[in-house]
N, C-alpha and C positions, 0 to 999 in steps of 0.2 A: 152339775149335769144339765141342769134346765139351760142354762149358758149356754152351752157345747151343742144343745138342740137347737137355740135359737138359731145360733151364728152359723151353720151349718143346714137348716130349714131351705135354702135357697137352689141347693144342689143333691136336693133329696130322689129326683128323677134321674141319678147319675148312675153307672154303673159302679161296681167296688172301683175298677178302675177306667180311664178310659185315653186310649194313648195320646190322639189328636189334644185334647186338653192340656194332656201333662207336658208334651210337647211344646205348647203355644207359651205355659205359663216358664219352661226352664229356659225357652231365647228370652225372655223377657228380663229372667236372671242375669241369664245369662252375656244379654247386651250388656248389660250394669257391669258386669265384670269388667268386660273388654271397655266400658270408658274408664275404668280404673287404671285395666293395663297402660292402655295408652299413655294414660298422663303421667303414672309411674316408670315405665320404660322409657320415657323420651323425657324426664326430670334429671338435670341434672345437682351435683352435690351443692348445696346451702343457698338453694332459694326460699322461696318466697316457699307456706303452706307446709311449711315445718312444728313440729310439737314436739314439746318434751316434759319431763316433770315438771321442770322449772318456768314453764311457758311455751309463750309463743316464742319463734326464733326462724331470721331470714337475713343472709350476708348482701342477698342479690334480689330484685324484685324480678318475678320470671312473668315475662309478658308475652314470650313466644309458644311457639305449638302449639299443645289444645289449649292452655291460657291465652291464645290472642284471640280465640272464639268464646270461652267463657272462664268467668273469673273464681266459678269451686267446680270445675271437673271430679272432683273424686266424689262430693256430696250430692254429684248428680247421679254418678254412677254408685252409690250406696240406696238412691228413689228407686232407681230400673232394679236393682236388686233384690228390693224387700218387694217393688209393689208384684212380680211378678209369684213369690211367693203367697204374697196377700189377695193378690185373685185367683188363686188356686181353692181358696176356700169358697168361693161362686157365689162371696154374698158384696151385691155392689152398696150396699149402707157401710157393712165392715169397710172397704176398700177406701169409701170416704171420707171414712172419721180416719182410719191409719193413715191417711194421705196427710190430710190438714194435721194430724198428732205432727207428721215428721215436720213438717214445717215451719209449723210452732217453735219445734225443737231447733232443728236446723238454722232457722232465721239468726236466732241467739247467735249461735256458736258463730255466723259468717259475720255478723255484725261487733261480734268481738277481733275477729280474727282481721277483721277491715279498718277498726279501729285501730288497732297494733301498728297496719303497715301504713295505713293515714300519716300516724306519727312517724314512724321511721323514713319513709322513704317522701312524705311533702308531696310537691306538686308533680311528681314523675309517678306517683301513686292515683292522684288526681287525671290527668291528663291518661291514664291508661285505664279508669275506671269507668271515665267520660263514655269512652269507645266499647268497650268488650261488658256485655249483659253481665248478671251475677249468675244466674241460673240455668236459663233456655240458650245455648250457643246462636250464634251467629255465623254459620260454615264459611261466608261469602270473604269473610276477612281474614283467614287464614295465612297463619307465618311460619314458615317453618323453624323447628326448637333449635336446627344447628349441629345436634347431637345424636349419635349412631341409638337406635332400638336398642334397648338388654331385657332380655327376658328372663334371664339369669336375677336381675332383680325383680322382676315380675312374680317369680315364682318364689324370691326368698321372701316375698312382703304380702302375697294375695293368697296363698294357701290355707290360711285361717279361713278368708272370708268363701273360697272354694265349698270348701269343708262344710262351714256353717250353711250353703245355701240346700244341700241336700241333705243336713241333720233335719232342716227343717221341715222342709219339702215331705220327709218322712214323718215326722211328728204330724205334720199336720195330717196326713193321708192314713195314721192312727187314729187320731181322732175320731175323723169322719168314718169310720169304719166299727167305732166302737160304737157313738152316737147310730146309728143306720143300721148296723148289722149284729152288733150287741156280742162282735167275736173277743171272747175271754184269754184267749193266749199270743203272744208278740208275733208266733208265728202266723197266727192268722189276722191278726191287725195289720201288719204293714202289708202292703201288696208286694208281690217277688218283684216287678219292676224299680218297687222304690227301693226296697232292701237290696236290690243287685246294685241299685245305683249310690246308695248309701254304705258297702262295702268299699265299693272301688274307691270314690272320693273318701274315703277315709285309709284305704294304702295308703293314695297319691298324698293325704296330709302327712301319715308318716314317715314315707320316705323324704319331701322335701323338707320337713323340722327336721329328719335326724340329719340330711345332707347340711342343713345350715347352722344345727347346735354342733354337731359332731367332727365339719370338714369346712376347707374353703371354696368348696367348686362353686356354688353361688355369688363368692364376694364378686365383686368388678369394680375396679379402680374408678375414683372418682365418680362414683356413686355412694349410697348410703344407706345405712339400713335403718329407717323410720319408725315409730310408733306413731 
């Protein structure tokens, strides 16, 4: 409990809720998303930035689209994702330490995952890592991928992370309501803003799983469906 006061100490002059805020922090999410989309929508099947159980795995090194502007689009758009949930809680120490955590984290993974395609793909690895930043894009160098928009895969691969950004969104706006206003039941913990919006994104999760466990309207030829 003493936690939950501290980390929440910062936005104690806040209203239960207040819309401008909530607002500022879900584009913030919500930009993270759309650079996910992006790079997923315009991915085509067996590049480069692939995972599986069994590893890393890439037939093609993809250097175009939003890979010719940066070289982990989707680890960028997973920053924009959390940080704007992360400044929802209005504490800029929290905000700093979850920043530098992910990158810590992050660094790893890209630096494994750079290693993989070092070896595999040589100096055509080299010579496009030379050019295109790892993290912060570079818009000015822009190529295009080649390859039609599917949103159809957008929505078979990003619906999880949909979901997750407004379960959160909610927990957190529990929290701080528990810590500040000391309300003892769900219905009065979450605010009706976050719970309306915390329903909906959680239809929209179930209808696109059961559309992509249940039916093919999602597949699209010559794309793929990722973990």
């Amino acid at each position: 409990m003493a936690a939950l006061v501290i980390l929440f100490e910062a936005d104690v002059h806040l209203p239960m809720f207040e819309s401008t805020w909530a607002w500022s922090c879900i584009a913030v999410s919500l930009f993270g998303l759309l650079i996910r989309a992006v790079t997923i929508g315009f991915t085509p099947k067996g590049t480069s930035g692939r995972n599986t159980k069994e590893g890393q795995v890439a037939e093609v090194l993809n250097t175009k689209g939003i890979y010719s502007v940066v070289r982990h689009p989707l680890y960028l758009g997973n920053f924009f994702m959390w940080l704007g949930i992360i400044i929802y809680v209005g504490n800029w120490w929290f905000t700093l330490v979850c920043s530098l955590l992910f990158w810590v984290y992050y660094e790893r993974i890209m630096f494994a995952e750079e290693f993989f395609l070092r070896k595999k793909f040589g100096q055509v690895y080299l010579d496009w890592s030379e050019k295109v930043p790892a993290f912060w894009p570079r818009l000015t160098q822009w190529k295009s991928s080649g390859v039609e928009f599917s949103m159809r895969n957008v929505l078979k691969r990003e619906y999880n992370g949909f979901f997750a950004i407004f379960l959160s969104f909610a927990l957190l706006d529990a929290m701080k309501n528990y810590v500040h206003f000391g309300f003892s039941t769900w219905k009065d913990l979450i605010s009706p803003f976050w719970l309306a919006a915390l329903v909906a994104s959680f239809v929209i999760f179930i209808v696109l799983r059961s559309l992509k466990k249940y039916t093919k309207v999602l597949n699209v030829e010559g794309r793929e469906f990722v973990k």
